[in-house]
Backbone bond lengths (Angstrom), bond angles and torsions (degrees), N, CA, C in turn:
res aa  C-N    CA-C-N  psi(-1)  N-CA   C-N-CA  omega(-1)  CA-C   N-CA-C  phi
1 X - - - 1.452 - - 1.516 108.78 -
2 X 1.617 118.10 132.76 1.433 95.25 -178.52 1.482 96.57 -92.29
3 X 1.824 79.71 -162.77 1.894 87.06 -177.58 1.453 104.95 -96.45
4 X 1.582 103.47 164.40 1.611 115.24 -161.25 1.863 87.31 -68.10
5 X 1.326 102.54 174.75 1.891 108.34 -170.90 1.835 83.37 -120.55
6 X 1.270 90.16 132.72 1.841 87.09 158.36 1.643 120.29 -101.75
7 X 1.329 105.49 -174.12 0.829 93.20 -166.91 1.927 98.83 -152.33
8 X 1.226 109.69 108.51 1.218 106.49 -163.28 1.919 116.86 -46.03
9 X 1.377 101.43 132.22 1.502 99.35 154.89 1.168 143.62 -36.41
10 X 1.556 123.20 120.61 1.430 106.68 169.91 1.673 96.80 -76.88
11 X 1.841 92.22 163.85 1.411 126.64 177.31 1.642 102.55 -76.74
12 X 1.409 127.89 102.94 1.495 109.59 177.36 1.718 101.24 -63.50
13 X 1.392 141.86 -4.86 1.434 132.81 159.88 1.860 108.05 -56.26
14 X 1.174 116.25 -6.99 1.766 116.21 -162.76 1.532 86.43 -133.59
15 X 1.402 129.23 -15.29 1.496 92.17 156.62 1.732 133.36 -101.67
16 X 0.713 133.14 162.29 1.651 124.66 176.04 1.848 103.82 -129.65
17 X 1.081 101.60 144.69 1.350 119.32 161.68 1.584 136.26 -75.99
18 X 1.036 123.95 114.84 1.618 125.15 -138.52 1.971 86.10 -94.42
19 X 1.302 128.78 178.70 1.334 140.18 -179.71 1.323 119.95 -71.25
20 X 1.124 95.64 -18.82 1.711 111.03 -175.38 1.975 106.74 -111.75
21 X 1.422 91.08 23.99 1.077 80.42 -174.17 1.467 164.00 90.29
22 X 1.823 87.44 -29.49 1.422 100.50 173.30 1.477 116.87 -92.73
23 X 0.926 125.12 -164.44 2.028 149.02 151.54 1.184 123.46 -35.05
24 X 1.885 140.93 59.67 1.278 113.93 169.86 1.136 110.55 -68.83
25 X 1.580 121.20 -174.23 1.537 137.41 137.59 0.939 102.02 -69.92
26 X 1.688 111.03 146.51 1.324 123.37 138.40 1.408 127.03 -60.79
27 X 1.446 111.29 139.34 1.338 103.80 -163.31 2.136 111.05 -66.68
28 X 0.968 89.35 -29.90 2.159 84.57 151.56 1.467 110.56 -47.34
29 X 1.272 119.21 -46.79 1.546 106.19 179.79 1.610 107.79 -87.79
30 X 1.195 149.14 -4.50 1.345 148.93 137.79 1.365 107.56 -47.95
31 X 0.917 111.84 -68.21 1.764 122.72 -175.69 1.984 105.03 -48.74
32 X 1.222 83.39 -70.53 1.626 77.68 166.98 1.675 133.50 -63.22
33 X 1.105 123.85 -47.28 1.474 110.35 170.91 1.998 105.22 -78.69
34 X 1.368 149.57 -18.29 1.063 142.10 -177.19 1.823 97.71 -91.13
35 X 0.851 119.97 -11.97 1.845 120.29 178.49 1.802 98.48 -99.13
36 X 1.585 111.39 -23.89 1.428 89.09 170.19 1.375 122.09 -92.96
37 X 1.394 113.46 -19.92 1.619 97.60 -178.14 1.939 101.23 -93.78
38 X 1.252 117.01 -32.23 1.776 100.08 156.04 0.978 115.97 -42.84
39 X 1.727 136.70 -37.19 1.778 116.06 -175.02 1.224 104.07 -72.45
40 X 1.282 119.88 -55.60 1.849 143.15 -161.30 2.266 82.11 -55.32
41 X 1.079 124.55 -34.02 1.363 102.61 -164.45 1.371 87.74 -90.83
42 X 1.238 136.11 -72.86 1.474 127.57 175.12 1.396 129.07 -36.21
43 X 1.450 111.97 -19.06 2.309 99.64 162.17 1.097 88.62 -95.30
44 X 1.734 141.81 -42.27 1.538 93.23 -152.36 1.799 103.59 -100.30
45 X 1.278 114.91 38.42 1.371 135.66 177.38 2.065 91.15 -93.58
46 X 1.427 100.11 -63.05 1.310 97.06 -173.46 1.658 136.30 -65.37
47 X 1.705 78.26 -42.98 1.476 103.26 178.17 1.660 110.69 -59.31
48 X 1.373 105.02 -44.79 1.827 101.31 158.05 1.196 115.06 -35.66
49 X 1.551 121.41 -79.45 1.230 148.10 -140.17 1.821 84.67 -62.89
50 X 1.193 119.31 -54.72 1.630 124.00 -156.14 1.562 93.58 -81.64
51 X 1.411 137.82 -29.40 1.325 137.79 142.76 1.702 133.67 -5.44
52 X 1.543 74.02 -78.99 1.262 91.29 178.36 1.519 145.43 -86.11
53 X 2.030 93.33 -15.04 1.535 107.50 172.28 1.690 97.19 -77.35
54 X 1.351 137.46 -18.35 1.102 131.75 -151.50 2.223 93.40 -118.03
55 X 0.683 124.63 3.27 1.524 126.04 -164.53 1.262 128.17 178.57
56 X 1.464 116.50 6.14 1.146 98.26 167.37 1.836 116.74 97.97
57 X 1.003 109.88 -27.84 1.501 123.88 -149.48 1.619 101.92 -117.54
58 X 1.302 107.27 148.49 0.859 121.70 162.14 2.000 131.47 -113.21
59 X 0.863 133.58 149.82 1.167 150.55 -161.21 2.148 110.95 -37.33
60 X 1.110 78.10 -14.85 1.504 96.90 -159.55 1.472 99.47 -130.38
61 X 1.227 132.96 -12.14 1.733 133.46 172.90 1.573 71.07 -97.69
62 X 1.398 147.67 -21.81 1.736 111.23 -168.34 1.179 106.54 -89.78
63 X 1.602 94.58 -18.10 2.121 84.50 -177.37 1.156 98.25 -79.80
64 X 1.016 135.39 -34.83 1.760 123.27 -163.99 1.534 112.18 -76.48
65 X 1.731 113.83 -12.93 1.213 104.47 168.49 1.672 110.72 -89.70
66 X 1.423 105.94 -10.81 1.528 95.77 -173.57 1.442 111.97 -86.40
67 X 1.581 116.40 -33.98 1.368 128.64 151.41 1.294 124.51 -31.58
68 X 1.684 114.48 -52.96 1.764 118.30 151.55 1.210 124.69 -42.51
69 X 1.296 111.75 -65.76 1.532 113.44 -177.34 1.828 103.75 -56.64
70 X 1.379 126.84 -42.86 1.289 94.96 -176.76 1.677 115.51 -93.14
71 X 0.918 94.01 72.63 1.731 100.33 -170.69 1.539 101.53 -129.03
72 X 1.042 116.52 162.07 1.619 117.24 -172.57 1.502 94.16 -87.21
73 X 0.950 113.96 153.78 1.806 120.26 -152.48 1.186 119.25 -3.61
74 X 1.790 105.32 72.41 1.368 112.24 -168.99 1.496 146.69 -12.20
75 X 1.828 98.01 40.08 1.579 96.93 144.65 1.602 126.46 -127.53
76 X 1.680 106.37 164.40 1.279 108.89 -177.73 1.775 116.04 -120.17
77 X 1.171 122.06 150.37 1.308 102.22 154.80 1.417 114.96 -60.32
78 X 1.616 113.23 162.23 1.457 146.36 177.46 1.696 95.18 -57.15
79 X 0.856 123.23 -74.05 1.885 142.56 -167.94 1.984 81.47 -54.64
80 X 1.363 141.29 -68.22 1.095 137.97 -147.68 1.485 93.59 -72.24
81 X 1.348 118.50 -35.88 1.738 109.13 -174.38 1.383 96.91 -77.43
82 X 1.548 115.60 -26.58 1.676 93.29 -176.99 1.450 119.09 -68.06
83 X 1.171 107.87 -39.25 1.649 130.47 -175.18 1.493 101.63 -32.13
84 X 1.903 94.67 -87.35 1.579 104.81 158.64 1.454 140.60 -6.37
85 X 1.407 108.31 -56.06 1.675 108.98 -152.37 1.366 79.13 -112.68
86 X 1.691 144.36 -10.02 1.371 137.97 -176.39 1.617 111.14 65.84
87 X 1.262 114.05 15.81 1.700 119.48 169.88 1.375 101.69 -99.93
88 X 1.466 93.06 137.51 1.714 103.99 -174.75 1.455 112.00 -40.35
89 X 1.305 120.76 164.37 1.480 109.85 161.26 1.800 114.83 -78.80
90 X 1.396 122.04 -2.98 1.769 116.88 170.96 1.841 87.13 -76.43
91 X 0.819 125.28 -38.60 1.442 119.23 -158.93 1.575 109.65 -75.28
92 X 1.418 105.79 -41.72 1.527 132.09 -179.19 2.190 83.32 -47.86
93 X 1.345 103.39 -79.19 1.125 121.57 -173.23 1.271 125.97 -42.78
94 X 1.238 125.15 -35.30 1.611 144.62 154.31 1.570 97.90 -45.77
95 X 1.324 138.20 -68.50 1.185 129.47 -125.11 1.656 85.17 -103.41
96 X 1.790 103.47 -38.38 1.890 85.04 179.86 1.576 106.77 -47.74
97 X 1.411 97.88 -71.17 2.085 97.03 176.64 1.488 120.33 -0.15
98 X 1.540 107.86 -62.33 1.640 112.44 -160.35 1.509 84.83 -76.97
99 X 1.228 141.96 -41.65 1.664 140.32 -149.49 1.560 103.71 -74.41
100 X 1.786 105.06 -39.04 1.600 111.27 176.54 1.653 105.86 -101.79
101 X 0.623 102.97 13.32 2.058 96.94 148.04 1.282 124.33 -107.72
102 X 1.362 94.74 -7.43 1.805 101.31 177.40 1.557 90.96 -100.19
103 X 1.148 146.29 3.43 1.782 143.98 -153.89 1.500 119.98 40.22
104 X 1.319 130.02 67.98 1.307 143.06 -125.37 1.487 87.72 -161.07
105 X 1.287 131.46 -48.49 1.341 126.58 -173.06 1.944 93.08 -148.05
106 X 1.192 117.88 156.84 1.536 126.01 136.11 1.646 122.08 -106.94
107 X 1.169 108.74 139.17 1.724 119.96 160.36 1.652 108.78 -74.59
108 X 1.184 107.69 115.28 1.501 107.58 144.61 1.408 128.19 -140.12
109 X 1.316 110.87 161.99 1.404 113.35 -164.71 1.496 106.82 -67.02
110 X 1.338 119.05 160.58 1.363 144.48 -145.01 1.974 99.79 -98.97
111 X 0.862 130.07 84.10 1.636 121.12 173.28 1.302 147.43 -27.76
112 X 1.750 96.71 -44.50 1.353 102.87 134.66 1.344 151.67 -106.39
113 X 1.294 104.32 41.05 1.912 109.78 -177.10 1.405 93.88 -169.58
114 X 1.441 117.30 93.25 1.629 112.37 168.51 0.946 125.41 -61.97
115 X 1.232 122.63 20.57 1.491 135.96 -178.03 1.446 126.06 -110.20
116 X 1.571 86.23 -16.00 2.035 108.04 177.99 1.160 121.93 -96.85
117 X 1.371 146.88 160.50 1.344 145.14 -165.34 1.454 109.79 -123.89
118 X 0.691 152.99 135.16 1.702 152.40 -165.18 1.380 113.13 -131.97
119 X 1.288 118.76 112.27 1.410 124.40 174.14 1.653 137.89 -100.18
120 X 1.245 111.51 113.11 1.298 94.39 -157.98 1.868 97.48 -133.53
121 X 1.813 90.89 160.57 1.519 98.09 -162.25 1.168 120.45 -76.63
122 X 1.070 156.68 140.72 1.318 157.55 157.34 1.529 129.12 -62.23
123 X 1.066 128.30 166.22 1.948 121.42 -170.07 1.646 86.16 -89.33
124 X 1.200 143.22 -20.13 1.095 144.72 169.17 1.674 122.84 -86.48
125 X 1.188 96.76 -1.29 1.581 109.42 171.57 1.519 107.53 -98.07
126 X 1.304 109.90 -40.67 1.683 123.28 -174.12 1.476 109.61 -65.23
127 X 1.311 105.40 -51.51 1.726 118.46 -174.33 2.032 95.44 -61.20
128 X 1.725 128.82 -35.30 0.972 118.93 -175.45 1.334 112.84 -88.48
129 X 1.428 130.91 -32.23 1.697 122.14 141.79 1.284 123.79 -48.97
130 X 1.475 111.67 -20.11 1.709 71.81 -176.47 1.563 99.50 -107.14
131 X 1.075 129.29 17.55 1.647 140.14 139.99 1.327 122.24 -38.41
132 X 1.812 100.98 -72.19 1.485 125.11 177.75 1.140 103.20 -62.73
133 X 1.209 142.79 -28.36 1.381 125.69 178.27 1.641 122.44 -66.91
134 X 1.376 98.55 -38.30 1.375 114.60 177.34 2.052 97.60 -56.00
135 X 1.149 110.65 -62.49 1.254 121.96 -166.74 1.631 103.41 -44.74
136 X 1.291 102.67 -67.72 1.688 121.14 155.96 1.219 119.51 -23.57
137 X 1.090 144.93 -42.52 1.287 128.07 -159.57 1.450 101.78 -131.12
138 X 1.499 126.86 -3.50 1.555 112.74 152.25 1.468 94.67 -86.09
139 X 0.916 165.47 93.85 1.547 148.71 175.02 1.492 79.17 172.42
140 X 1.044 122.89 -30.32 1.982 119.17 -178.16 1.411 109.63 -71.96
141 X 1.513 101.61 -49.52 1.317 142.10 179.81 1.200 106.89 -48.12
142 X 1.298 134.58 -68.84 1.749 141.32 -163.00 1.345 66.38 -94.02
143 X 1.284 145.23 -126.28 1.359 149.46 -115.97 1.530 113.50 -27.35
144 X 1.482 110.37 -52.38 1.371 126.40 -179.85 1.348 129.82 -94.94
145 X 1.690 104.34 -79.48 1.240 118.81 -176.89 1.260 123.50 -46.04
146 X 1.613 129.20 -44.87 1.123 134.21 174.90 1.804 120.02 -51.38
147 X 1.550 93.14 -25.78 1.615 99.98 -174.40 1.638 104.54 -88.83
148 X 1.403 117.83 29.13 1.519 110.27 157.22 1.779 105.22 -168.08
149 X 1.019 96.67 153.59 1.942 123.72 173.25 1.504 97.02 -59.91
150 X 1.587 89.83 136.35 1.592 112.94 173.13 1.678 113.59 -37.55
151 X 1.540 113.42 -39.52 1.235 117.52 -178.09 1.650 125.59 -59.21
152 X 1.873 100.67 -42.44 1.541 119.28 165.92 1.403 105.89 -51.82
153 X 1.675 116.71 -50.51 1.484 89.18 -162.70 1.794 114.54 -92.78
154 X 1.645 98.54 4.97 1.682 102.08 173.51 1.924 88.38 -59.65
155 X 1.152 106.48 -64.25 1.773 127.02 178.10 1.276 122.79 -9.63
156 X 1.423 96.07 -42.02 1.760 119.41 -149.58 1.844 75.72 -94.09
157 X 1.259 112.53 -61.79 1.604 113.11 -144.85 1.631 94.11 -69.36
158 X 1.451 131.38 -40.44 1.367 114.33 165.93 1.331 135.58 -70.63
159 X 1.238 108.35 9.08 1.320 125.26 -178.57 2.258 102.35 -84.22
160 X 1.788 82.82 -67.14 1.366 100.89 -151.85 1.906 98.19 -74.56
161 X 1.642 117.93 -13.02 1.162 114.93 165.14 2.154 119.27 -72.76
162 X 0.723 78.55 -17.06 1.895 89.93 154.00 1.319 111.40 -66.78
163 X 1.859 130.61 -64.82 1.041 115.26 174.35 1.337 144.78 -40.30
164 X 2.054 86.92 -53.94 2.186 113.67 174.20 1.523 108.84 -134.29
165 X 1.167 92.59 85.23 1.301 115.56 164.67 1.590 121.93 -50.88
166 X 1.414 99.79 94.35 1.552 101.61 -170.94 1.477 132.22 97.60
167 X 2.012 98.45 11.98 1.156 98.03 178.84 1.349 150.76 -92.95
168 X 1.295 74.20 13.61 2.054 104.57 153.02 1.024 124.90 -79.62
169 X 0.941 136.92 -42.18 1.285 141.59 -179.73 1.512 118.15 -77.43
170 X 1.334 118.84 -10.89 1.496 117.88 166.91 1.336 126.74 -89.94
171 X 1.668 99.86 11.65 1.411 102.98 179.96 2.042 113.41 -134.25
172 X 1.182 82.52 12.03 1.358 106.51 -173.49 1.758 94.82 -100.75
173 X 1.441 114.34 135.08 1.574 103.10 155.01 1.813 100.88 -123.62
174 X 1.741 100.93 155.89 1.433 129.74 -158.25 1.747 73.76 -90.24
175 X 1.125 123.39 129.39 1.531 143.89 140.48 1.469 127.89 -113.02
């Protein structure tokens, strides 16, 4: 049996009572959940856009190559990259396509399940991640990082490691 999960308290200072009686937010919790999905739409709005004028790629062909590269002989099944990145597997499948017509990735079939598709990176996929990364992460950098103190983003990263636990490390490979 596991153990029960908690679940932190709200602050009754952050909730308010609406006219009718029920549950608003406090406008701290407006501010905070409406300032996070406005940022999250504005980088990966840009971070696309600067992606793709510079490589080809889009925001979501870079994770799936970085997801490759940290993979044990950087390939994955189709279903495992979908899992991962939470993009359907038609979508998963769309984007390998464009990645292996550019020679960026190959498909091959799965060894044990002829039914699975296996994607794996190419030396011409690696040389274009580790491009995009560069591109990526000054563009993270000015877009984001710069707009807060070392302390915010200690803040941010113990915050958002509650959500994905470990989601650094799935894109990182141990060499």
């Amino acid at each position: 049996m596991s153990a029960p999960t908690t679940t932190p308290a709200i602050s009754p200072a952050c909730q308010v009572t609406a006219p009718d009686g029920g549950a608003e937010w406090h406008p701290t919790y407006v501010d905070a959940w409406l300032g996070l999905l406005q940022t999250h739409r504005q980088l990966t709005r840009e971070l696309d856009a600067r992606l793709e004028a510079e490589h080809g790629l889009s925001l979501s062909g870079l994770e799936l190559l970085a997801r490759l590269n940290a993979a044990p002989e950087r390939w994955l099944r189709l279903s495992t990259l979908a899992n991962q990145t939470g993009l359907s597997l038609s979508r998963v499948s769309r984007i390998v396509d464009a990645l292996e017509s550019r020679g960026l990735v190959e498909r091959r079939p799965c060894a044990s399940d002829a039914r699975a598709i296996n994607a794996q990176l190419t030396e011409a996929g690696r040389a274009r991640l580790t491009e995009a990364e560069v591109t990526h992460r000054s563009a993270a950098q000015t877009l984001f990082f710069d707009h807060l103190s070392c302390d915010e983003v200690t803040t941010l990263a113990t915050v958002f490691a509650r959500f994905a636990p470990g989601a650094a490390s799935a894109c990182t490979r141990g060499e």
